[in-house]
Backbone bond lengths (Angstrom), bond angles and torsions (degrees), N, CA, C in turn:
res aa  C-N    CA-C-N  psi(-1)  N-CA   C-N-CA  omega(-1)  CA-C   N-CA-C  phi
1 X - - - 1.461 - - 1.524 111.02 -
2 X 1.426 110.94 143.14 1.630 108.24 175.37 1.291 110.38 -89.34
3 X 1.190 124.03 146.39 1.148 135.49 177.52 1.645 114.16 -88.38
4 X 1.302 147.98 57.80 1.198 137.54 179.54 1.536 122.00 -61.68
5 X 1.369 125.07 123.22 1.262 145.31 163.20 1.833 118.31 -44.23
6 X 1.262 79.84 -86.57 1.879 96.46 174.70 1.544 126.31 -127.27
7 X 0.885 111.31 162.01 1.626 106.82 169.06 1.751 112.84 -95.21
8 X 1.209 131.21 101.31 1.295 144.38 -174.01 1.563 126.93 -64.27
9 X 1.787 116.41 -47.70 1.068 135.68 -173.75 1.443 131.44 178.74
10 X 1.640 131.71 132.52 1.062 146.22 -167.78 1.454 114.05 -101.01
11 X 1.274 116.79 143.82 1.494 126.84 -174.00 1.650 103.19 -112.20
12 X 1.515 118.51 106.04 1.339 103.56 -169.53 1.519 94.97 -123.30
13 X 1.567 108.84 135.19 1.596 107.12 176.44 1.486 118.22 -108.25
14 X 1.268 104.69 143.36 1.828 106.31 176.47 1.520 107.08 -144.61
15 X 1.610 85.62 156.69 1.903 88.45 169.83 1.130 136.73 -63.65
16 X 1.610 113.81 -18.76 1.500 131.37 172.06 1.183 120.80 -88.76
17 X 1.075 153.28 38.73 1.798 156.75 -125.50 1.461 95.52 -72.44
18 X 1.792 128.78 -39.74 1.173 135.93 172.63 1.351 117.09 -45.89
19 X 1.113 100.88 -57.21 1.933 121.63 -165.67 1.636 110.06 -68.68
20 X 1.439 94.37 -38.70 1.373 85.46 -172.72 2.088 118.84 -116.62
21 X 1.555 107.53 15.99 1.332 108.96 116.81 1.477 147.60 -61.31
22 X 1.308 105.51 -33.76 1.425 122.10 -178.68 1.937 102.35 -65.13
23 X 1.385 116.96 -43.43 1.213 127.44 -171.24 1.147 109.03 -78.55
24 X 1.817 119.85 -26.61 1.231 104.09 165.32 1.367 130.78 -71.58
25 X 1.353 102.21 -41.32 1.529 111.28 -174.96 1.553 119.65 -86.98
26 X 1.638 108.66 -7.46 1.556 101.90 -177.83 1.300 97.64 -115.88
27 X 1.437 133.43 -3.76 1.097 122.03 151.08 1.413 137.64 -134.58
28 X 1.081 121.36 6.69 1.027 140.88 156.68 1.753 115.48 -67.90
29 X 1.442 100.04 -76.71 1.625 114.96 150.58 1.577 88.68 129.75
30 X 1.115 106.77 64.10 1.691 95.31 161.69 1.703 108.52 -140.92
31 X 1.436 98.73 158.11 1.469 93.69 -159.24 1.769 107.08 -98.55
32 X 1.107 114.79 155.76 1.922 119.55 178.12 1.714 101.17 -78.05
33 X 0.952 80.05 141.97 2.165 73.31 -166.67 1.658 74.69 -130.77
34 X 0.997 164.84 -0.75 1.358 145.68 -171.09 2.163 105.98 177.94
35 X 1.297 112.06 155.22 1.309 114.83 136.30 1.655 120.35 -157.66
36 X 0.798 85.19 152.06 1.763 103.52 -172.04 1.666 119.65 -130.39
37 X 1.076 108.55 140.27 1.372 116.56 -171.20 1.643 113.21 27.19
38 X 1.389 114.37 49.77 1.884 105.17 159.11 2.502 81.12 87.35
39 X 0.641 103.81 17.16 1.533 100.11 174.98 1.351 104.30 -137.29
40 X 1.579 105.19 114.99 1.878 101.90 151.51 1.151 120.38 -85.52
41 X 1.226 125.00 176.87 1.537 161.78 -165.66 1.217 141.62 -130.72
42 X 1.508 124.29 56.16 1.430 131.92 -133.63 1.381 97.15 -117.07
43 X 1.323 125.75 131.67 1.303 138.23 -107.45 1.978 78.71 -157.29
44 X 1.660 107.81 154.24 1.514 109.12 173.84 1.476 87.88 -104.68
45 X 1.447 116.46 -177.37 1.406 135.04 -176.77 1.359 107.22 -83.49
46 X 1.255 113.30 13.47 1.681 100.88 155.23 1.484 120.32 -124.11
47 X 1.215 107.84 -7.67 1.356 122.43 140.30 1.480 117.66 132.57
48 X 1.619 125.14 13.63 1.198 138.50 -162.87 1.786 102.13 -111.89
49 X 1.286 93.28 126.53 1.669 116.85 -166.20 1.905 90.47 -55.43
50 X 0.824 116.47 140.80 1.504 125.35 162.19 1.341 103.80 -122.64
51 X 1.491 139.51 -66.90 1.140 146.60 -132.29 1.621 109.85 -118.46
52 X 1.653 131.23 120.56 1.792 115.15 171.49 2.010 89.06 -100.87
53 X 1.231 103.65 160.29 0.973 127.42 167.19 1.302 119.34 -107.96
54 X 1.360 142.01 92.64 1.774 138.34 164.84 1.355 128.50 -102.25
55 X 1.548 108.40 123.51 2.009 90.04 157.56 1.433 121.84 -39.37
56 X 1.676 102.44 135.41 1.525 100.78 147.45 1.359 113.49 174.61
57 X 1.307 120.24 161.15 1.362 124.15 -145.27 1.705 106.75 -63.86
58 X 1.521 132.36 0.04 1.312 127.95 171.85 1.195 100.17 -168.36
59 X 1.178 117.23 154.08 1.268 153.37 -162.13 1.752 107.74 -83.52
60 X 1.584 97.02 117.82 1.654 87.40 -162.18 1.871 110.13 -176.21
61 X 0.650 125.16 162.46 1.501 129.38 -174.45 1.437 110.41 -93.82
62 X 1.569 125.49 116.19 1.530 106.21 -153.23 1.619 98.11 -101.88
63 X 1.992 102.98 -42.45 1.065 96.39 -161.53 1.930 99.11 -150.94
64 X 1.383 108.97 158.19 1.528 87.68 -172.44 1.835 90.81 -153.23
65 X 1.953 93.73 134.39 1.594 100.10 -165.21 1.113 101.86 -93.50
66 X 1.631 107.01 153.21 1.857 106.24 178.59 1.644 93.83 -134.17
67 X 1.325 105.79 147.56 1.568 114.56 -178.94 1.397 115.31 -117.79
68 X 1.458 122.21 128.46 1.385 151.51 -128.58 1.881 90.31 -112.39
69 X 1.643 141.77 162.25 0.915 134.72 135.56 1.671 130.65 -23.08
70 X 0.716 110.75 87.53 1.725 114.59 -161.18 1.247 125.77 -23.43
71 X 2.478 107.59 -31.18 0.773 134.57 161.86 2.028 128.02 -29.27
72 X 1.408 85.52 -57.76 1.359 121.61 179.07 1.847 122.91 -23.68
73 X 0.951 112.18 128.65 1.541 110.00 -159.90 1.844 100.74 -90.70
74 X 0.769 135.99 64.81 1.755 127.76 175.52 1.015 119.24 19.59
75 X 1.431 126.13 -72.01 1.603 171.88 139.94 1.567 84.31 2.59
76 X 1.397 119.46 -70.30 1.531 111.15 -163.15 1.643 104.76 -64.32
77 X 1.213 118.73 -43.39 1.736 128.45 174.24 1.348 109.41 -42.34
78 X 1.364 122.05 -41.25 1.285 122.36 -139.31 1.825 84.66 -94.97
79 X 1.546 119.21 -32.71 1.113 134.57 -163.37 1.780 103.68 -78.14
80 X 1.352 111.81 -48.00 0.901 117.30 168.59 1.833 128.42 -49.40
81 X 1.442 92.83 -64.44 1.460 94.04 158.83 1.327 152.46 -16.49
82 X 2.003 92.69 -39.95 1.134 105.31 -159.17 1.546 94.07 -95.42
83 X 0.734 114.13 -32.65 2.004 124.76 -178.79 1.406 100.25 -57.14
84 X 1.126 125.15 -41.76 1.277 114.24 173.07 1.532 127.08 -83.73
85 X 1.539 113.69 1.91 1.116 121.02 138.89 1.614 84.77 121.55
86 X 1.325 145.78 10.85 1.289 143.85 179.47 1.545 116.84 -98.88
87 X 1.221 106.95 139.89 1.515 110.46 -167.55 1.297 106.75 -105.89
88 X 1.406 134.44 100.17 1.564 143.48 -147.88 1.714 91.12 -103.96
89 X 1.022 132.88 175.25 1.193 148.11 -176.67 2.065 103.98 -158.05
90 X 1.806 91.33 135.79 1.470 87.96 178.13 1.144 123.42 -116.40
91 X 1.021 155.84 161.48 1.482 155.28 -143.50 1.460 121.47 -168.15
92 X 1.465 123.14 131.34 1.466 120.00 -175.16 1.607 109.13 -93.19
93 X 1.334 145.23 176.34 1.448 143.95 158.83 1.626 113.17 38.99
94 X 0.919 104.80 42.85 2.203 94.32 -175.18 1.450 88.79 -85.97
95 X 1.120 124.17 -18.44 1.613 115.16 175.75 1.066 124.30 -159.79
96 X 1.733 113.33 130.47 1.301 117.39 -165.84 1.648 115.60 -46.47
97 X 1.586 116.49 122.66 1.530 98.83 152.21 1.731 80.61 119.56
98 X 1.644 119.06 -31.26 1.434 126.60 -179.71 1.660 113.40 -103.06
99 X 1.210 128.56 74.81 1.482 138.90 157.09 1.739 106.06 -9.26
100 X 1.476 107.43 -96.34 1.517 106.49 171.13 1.514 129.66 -125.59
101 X 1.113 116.56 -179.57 1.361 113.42 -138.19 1.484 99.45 -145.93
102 X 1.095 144.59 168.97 1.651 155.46 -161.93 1.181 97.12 -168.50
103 X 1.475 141.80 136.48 1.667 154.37 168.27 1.074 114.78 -167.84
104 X 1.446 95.85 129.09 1.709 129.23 163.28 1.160 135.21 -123.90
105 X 0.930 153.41 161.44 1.681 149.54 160.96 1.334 116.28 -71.34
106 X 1.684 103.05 130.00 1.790 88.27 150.66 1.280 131.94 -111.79
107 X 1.124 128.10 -141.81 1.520 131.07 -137.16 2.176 94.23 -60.72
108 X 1.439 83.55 -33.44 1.489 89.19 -162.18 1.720 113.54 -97.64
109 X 0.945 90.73 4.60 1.835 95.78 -178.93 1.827 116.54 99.81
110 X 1.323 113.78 -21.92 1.572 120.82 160.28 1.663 99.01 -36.85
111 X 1.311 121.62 151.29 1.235 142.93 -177.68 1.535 106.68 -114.53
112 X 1.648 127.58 110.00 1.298 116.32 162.95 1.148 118.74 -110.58
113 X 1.463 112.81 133.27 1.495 132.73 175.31 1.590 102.76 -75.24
114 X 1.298 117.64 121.01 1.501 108.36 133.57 1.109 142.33 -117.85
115 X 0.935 154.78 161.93 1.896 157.96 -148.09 1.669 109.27 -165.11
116 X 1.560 96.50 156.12 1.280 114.07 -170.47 1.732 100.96 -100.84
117 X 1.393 125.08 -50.03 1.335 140.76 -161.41 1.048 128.27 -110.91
118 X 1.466 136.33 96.98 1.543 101.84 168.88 1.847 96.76 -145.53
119 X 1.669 85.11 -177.71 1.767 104.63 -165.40 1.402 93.04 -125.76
120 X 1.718 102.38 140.86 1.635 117.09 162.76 2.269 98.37 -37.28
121 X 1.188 85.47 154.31 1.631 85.55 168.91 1.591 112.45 -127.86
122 X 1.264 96.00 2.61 1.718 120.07 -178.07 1.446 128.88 -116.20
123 X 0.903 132.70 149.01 1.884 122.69 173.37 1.082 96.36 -91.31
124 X 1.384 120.27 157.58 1.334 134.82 143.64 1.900 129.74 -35.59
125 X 1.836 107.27 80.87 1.580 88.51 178.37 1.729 100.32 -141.94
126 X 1.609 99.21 -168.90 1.426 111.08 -155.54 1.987 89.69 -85.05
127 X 1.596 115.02 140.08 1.414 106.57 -172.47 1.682 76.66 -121.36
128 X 1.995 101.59 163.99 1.215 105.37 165.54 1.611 103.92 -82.18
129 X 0.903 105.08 -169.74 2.177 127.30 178.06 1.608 84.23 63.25
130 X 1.350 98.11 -156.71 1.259 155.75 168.24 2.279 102.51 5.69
131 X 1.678 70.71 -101.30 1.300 87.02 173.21 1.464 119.45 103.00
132 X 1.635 122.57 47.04 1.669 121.14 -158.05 1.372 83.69 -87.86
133 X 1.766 94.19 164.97 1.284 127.41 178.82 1.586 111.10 -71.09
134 X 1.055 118.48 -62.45 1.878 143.42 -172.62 1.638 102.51 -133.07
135 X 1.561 96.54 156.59 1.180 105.28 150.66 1.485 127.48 -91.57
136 X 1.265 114.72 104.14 1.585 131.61 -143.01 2.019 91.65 -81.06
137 X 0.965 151.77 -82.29 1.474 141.35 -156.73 1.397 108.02 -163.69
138 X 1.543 111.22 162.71 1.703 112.66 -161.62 1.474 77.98 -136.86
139 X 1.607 110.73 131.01 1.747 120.97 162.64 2.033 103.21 -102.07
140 X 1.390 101.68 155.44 1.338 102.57 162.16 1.573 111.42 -121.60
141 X 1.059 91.96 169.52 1.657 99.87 157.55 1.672 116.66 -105.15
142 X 1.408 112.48 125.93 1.708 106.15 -163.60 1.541 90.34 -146.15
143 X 1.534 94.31 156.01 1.421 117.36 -179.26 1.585 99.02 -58.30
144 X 0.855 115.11 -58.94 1.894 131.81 -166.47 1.632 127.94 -124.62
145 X 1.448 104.57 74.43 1.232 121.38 -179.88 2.065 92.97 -26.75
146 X 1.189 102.98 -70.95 1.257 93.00 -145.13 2.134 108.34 -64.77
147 X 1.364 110.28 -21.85 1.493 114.73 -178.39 1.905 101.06 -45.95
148 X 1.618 103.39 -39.93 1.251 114.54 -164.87 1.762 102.69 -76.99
149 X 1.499 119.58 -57.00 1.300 94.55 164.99 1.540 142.68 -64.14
150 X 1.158 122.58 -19.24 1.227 131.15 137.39 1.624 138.31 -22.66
151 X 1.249 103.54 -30.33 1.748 130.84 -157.02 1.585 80.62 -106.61
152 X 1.473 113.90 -98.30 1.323 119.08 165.34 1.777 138.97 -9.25
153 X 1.380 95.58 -58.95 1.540 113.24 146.17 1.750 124.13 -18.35
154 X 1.545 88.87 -78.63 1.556 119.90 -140.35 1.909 87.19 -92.70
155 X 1.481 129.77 -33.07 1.273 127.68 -153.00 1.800 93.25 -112.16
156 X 1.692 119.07 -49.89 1.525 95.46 -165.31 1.675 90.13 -118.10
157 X 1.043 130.73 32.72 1.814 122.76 -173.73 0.890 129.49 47.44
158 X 1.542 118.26 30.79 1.644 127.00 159.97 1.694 103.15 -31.54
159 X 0.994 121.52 140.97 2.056 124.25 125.30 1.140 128.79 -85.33
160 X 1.636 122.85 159.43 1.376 123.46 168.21 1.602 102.57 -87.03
161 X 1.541 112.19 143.05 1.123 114.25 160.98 1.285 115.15 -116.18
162 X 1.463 113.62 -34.58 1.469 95.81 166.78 1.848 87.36 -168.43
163 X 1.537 89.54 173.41 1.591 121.46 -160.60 1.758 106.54 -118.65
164 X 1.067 125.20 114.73 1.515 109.46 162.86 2.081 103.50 -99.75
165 X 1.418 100.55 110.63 1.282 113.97 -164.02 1.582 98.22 53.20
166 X 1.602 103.85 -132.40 1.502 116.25 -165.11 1.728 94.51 -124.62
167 X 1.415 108.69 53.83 1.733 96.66 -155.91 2.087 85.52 -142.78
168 X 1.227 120.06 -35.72 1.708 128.34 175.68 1.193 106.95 -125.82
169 X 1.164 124.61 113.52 1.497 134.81 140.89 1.464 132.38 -63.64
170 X 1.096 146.50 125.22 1.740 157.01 167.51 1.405 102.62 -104.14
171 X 1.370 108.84 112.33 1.209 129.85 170.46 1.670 114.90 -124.07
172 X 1.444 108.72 133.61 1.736 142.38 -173.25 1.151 106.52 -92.97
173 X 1.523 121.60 146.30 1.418 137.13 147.12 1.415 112.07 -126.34
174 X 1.313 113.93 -31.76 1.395 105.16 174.40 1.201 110.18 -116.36
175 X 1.253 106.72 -130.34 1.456 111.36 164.37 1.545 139.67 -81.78
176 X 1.080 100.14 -23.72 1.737 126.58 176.81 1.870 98.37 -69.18
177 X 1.484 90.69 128.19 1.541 107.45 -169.52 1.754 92.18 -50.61
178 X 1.100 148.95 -17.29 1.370 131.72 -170.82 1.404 110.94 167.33
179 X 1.445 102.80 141.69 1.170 110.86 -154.65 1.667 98.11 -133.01
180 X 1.212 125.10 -34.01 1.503 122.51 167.14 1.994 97.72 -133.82
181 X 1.172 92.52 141.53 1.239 95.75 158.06 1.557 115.83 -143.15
182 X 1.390 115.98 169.25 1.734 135.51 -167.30 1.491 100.06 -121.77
183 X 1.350 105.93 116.15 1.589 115.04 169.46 1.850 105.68 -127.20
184 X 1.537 103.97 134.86 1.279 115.34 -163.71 1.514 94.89 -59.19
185 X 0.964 131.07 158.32 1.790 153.03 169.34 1.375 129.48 -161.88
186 X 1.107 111.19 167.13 2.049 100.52 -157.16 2.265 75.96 -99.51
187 X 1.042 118.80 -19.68 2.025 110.37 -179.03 1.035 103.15 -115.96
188 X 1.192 129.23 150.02 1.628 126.34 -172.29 1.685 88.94 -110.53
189 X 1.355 96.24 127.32 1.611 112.65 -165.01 1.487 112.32 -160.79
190 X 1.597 129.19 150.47 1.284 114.92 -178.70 1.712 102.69 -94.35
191 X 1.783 87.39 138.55 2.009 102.11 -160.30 1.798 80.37 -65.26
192 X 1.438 113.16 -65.75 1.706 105.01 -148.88 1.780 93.17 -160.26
193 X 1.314 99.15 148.53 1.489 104.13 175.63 1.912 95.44 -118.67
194 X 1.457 96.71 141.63 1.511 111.10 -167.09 1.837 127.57 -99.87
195 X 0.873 138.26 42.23 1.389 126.04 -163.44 1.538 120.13 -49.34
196 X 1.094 114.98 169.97 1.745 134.30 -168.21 1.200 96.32 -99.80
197 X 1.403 117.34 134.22 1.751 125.04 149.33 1.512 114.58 -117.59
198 X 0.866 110.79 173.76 1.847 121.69 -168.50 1.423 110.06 -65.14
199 X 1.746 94.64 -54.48 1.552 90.79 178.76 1.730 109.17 -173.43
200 X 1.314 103.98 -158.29 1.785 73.74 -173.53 1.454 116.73 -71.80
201 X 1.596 108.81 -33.56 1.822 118.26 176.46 1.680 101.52 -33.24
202 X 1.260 123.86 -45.48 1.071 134.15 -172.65 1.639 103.84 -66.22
203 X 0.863 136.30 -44.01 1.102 127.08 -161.43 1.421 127.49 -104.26
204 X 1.660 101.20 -8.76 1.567 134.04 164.42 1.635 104.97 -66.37
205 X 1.694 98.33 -44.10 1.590 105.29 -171.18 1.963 109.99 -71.19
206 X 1.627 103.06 -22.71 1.349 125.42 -157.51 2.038 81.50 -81.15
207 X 0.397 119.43 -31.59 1.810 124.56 -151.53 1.741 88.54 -96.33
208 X 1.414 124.05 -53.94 1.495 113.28 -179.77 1.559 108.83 -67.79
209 X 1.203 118.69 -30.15 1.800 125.16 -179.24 1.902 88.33 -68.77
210 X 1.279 104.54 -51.91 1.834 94.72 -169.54 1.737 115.68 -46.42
211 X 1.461 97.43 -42.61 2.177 104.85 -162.87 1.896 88.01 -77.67
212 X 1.528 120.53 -33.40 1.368 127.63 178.11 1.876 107.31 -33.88
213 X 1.456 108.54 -46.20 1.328 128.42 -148.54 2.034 76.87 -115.76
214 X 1.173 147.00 -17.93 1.398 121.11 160.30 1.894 84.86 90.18
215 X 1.142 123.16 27.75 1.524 118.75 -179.00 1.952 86.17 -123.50
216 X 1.815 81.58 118.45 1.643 84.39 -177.44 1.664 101.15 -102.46
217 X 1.975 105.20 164.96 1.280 93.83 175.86 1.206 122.35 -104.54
218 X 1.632 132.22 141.81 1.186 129.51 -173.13 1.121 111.60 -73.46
219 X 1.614 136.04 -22.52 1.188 111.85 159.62 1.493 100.85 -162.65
220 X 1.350 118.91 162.13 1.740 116.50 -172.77 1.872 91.36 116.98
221 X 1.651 99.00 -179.55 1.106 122.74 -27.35 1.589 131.20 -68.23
222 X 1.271 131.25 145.47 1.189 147.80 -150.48 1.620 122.57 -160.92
223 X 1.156 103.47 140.70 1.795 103.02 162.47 1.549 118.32 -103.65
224 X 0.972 102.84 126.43 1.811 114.79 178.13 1.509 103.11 -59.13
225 X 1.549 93.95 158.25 1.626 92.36 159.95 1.437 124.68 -102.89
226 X 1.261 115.59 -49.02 1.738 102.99 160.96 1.520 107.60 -86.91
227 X 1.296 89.00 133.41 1.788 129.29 -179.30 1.047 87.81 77.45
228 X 1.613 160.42 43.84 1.439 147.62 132.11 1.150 112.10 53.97
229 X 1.067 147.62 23.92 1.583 154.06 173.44 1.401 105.97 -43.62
230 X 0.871 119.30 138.51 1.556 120.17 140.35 1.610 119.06 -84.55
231 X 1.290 114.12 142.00 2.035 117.22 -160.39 1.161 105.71 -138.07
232 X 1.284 87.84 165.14 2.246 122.50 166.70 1.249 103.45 -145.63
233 X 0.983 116.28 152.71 1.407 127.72 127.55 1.545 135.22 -156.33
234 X 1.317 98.30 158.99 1.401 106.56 -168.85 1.475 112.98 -138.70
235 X 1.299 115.08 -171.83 1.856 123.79 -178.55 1.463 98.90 -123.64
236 X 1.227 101.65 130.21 1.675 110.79 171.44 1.647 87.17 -95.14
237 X 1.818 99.67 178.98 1.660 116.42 -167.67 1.687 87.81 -79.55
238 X 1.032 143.15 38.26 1.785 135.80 146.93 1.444 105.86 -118.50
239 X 1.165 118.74 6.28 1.531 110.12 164.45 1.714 105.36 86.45
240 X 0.874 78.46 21.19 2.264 76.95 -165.55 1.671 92.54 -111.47
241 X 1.657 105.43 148.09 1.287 115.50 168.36 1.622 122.69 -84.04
242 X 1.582 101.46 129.31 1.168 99.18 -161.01 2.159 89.73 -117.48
243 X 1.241 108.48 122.92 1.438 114.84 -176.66 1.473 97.84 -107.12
244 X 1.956 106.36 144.24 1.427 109.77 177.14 1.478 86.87 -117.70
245 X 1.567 123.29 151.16 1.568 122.81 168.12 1.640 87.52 -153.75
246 X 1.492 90.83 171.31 1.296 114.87 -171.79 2.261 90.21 -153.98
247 X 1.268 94.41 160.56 1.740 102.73 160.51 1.671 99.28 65.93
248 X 1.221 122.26 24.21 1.201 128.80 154.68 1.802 125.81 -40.45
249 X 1.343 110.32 119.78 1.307 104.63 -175.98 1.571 123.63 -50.29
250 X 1.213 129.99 156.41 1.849 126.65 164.86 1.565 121.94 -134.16
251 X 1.403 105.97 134.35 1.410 108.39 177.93 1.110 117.39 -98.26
252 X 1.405 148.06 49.30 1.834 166.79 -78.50 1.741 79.53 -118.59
253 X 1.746 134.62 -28.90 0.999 91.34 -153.81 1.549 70.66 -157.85
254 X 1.425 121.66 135.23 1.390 135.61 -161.19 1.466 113.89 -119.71
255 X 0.897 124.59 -14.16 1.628 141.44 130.82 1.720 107.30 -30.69
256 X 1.450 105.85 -74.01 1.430 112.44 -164.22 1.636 116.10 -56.53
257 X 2.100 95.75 -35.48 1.557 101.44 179.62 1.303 103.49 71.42
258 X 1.115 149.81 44.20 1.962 130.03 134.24 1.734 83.81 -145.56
259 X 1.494 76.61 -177.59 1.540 103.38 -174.29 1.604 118.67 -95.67
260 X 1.237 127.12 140.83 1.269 99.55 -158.74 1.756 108.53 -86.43
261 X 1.388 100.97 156.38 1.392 110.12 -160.70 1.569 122.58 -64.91
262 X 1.209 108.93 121.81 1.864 105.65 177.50 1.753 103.33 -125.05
263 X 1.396 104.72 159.68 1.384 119.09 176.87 1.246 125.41 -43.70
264 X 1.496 126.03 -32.68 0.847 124.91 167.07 2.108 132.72 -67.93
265 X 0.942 97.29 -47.16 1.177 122.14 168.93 1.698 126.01 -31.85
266 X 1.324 118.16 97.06 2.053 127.68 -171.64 1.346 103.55 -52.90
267 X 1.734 101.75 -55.73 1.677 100.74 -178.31 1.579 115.61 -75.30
268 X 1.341 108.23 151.99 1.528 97.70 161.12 1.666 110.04 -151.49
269 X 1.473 121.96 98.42 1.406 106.74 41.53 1.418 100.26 -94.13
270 X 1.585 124.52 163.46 1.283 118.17 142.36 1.491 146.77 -84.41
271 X 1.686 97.67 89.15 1.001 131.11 165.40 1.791 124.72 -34.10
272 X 1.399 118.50 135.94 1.370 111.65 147.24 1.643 118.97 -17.51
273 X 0.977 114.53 139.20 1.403 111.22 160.35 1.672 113.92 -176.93
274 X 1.613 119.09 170.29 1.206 120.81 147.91 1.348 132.98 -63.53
275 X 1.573 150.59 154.02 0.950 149.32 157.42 1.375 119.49 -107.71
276 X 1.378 110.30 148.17 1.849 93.73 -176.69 1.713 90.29 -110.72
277 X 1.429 111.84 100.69 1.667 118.73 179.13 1.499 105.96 88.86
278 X 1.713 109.09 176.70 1.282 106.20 -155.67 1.279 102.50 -74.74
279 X 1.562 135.46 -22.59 1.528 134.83 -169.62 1.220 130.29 29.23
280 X 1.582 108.60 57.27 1.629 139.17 -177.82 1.552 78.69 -52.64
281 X 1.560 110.88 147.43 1.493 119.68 146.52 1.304 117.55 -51.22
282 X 1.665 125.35 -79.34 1.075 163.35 175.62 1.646 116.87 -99.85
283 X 1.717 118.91 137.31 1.692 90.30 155.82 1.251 77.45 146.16
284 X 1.310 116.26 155.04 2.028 125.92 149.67 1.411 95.00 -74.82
285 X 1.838 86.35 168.16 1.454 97.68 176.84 1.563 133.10 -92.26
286 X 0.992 145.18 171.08 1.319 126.75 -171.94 1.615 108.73 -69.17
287 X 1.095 110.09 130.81 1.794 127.33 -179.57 2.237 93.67 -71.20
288 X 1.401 91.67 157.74 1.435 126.73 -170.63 1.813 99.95 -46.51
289 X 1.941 102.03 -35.32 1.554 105.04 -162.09 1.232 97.23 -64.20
290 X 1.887 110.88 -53.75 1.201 113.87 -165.97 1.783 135.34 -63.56
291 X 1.845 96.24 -22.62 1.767 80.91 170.71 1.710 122.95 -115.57
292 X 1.863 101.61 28.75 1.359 121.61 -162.96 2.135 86.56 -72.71
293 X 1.256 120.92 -8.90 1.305 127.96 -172.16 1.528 114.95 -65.13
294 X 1.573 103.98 -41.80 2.009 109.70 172.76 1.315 123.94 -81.23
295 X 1.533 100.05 9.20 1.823 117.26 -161.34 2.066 94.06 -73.52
């Protein structure tokens, strides 16, 4: 089994490659630190690539990197892989700042990179828009929540953190209550990709920059109930949901098993668990735009 650390960076392709750099970096707030062969390289303001940019005929999540103990020998990944019957492919430089690389498909045809090493590819500077910390977690829409945690599970050492019924999965690599999750849908499609903000000031400020730009939100602001987030969301010009949160739950210590305790929070500890429905703390509910996506 691989052991994955964090989730590093997403490869998202569209027909507009122009338009929707521009949306990353002028409103989103992250800066282009490189491009290479028809691909950018969009980097947060402290200088670590989150985001590739590619042509391609639809708009879609191609591929998404996860980073291994740095320690970590490739060779054993690649070996591993194969016992479980997956045919990985290895690769030198596919991205600045990433030496080498390990990739396979999963259940659904997404491509995951993993890597042992990498370097900021950016300096530390001031970006316009937004301005997230990380690229915080990618949800899909999938036939079979659970085939996918299973896969995830059994191939890179996801955990469950929590379940809404038997219909959303929240899945961990580090500490952050979730980092990909699987929500049932009649098209297998990615639900929303999530970035990090500082805190809520940040995200109060993120919401007056949004109506600034005439980009309304489909739903937020709000606190979730599993992983307690505080949220947004909105549609960038590819039609995809783009969520801002901050106050994300943490499990600092996996031994102990719960999350550590905040004010908000019914259970204590807050434990793994099922939910029966979404059981926002606080918040409206998501508007018609925002869940016309599982249709």
């Amino acid at each position: 089994m691989i052991q994955v650390k964090r989730m590093s960076h997403a490869t998202f392709e569209t027909p507009d490659l122009e338009r929707q750099i521009d949306y990353f970096t002028q409103v989103v707030g992250l800066q282009e630190a490189g491009r290479e062969n028809g691909t950018a390289f969009l980097a947060t303001k402290v200088g670590d690539v989150v985001v590739r940019v590619e042509k391609g005929s639809e708009a879609r999540c191609a591929r998404i990197a996860f980073q291994v103990d740095p320690a970590t020998d490739l060779a054993d990944i690649r070996k591993g892989l194969e016992a479980e019957g997956i045919k990985p492919k290895e690769s030198n430089d596919a991205t600045p700042g990433v030496p080498r690389i390990v990739s396979f498909d999963d259940p659904k045809g997404t491509v995951l990179e993993v890597f042992a090493e990498q370097t900021p590819i950016a300096k530390n500077t001031a970006v316009a828009g937004i301005g997230p910390l990380k690229l915080g977690h990618l949800a899909f829409c999938v036939d079979d929540p659970k085939k996918f945690v299973d896969f995830y599970g059994k191939v890179l050492g996801f955990r469950i953190s929590d379940w809404i019924e038997d219909w959303f999965a929240f899945m961990r690599c580090g500490p952050d209550h979730h980092t990909v999750n699987f929500v049932r849908g009649k098209r297998t499609i990615m639900h929303h990709v999530a970035f990090e903000l500082k805190d809520w000031a940040q995200i109060l400020t993120a919401c007056d920059f949004l109506g600034s730009k005439n980009i309304q939100l489909t739903w937020g602001p709000g606190r979730h109930g599993p992983g307690h987030n505080i949220y947004t969301y909105h549609r960038n010009p590819d039609d995809q949901i783009i969520e801002l949160f901050t106050e994300l739950d943490k499990m600092l210590d996996e031994d102990l098993g719960y999350f550590e305790p905040r004010p908000w929070h019914r259970d204590r500890p807050q434990k793994p668990k099922v939910w029966s429905g979404p059981s926002d703390v606080w918040g409206p509910p998501p508007t018609s735009e925002h869940i016309r996506q599982r249709n």
